[in-house]
N, C-alpha and C positions, 0 to 999 in steps of 0.2 A: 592344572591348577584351577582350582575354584575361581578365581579374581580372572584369570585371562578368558575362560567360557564365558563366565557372563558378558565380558566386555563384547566377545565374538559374537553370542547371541544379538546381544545390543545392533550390534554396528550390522549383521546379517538381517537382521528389521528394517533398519533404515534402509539397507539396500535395495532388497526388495521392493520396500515400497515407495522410492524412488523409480527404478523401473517400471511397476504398474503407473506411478501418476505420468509418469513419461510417454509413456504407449495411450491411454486412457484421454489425457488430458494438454498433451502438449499442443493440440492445434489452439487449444482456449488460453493457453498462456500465450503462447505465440500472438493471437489475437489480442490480449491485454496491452502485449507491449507493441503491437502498432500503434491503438489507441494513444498509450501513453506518450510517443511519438508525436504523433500530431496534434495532442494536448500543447506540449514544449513547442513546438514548431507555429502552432497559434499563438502565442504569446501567453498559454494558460502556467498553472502552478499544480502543484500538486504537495496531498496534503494525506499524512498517514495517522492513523488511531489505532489504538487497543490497550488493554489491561493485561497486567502482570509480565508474563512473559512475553505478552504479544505488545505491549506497551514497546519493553527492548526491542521487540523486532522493527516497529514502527519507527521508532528515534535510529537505529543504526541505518533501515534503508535511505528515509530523509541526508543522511550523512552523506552514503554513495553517494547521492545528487548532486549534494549541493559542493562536497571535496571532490572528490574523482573516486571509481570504482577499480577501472582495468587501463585509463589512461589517463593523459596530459590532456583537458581539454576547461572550453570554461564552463562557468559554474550553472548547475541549473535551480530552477526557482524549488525547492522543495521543503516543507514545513512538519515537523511533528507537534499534536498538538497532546503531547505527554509531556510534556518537557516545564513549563514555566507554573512554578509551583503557586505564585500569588494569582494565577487566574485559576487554577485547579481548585487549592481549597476555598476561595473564593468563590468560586461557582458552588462547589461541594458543601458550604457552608450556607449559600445566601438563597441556592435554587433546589439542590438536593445534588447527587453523585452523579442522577439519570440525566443532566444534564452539562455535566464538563464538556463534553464534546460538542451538544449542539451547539452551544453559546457559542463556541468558537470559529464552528463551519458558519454560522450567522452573520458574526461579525468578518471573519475573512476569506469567506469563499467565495465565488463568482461566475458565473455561467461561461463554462469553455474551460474552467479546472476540473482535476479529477480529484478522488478523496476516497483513497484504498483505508478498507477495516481489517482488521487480524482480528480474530478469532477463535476458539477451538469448539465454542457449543453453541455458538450463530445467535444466541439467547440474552446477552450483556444488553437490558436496558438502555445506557449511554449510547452503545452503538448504534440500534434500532433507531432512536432520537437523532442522533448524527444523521444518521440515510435517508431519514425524512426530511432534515433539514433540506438536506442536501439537491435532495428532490423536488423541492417547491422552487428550491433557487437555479435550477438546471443546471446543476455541478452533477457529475457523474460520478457514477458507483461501483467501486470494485471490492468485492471480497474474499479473502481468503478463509476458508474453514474447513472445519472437518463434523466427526459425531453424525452424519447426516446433512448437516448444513444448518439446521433450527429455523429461525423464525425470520432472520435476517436475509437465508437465500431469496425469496420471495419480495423482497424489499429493495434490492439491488440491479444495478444495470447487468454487472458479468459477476457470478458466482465461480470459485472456484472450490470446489468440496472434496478435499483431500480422503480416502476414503479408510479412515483409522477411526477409534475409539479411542488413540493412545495421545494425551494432551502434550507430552515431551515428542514424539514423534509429529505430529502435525504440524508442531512449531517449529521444529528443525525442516521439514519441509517447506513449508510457508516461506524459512528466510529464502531459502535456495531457491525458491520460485522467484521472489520476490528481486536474488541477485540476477537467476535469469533476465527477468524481463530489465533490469536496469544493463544490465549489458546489449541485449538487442536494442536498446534508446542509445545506446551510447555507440555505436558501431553505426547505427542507421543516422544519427544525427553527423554531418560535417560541422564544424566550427562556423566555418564564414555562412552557409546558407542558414544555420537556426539565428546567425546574428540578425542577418538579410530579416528574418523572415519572423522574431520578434519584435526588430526595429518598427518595421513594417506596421505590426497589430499595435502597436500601441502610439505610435504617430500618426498613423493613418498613411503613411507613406513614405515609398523609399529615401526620401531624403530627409534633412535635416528637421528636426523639432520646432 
């Protein structure tokens, strides 16, 4: 049947190029989600961006975080800044589109958080603006892309360059990366010692406030 090959085409793409970015690319993802680790484990936050589709990608990883992904544990600090439509078109309205994101990493980001972009063409004005921000304020830079990577690789602490031209494939990889590394955060973190150990950063010490 016509309907089930295409389907099999499809899902044989994504296969494949799950395996190459596996082989290619897993020690940098691997690497992403130590970072992210001892971002949490600092007392930092993290903070996700993108447009369209990658916009979704951005607000459901934020979710993992902050509900649970693969268990019972508590909640970790994590922010989508796709989500709150009165600073969106407000920014979109008052400052122009290229800046909904920086305005936000400005106002709430902080040296010792990290602040993953999704992408498919590394090219999205807002986001390039975002990573600058991000950058003056020594908030760290992760991003996921594909297309070559554009303009944004260059702009970022760890690229990830998914190696497709295909905008629905990249972004299904992107989430699955994206679930990877939150499950490596969440198997590497214990409960009591990230409590220890944000308690810690933001009193200044192990004991009471």
């Amino acid at each position: 049947m016509m309907g089930s090959d295409s389907v099999r085409r499809s899902l044989e793409a994504l296969s494949s190029l799950a395996l190459e970015v596996a082989e290619r690319l897993g020690d940098e993802v691997e690497g992403i989600g130590q970072l992210t680790k001892e971002c949490l484990e600092g007392g930092g936050r993290l903070f996700f961006c993108g447009n369209g589709g990658s916009a979704a990608d951005a607000q459901h990883l934020a979710a993992e975080y902050v509900v649970r992904f693969d268990g019972d544990r508590e909640a970790l600090p994590a922010i989508a800044l796709t989500t709150d439509t009165s600073i969106l078109t407000a920014g979109g309205n008052d400052f122009g589109f290229e800046s909904i994101f920086s305005r936000q990493v400005a106002a709430l980001a902080s040296r010792g958080d990290v602040l993953f972009l999704h992408s498919t063409s590394g090219e999205s004005e807002n986001l390039l603006r975002a990573a600058e921000v991000a950058r003056r304020l020594g908030v760290t830079t992760v991003a996921f892309l594909a297309k070559g990577g554009g303009r944004l690789e260059g702009t970022v602490d760890r690229a990830i360059v998914v190696p497709t031209d295909s905008t629905a494939r990249a972004q299904e990889i992107h989430l699955a990366l994206g679930h990877a590394v939150c499950e490596m955060v969440e198997h590497g973190l214990s409960g009591g010692s990230r409590s220890a150990s944000v308690e810690e950063a933001r009193t200044g010490s192990g004991g009471d406030p």
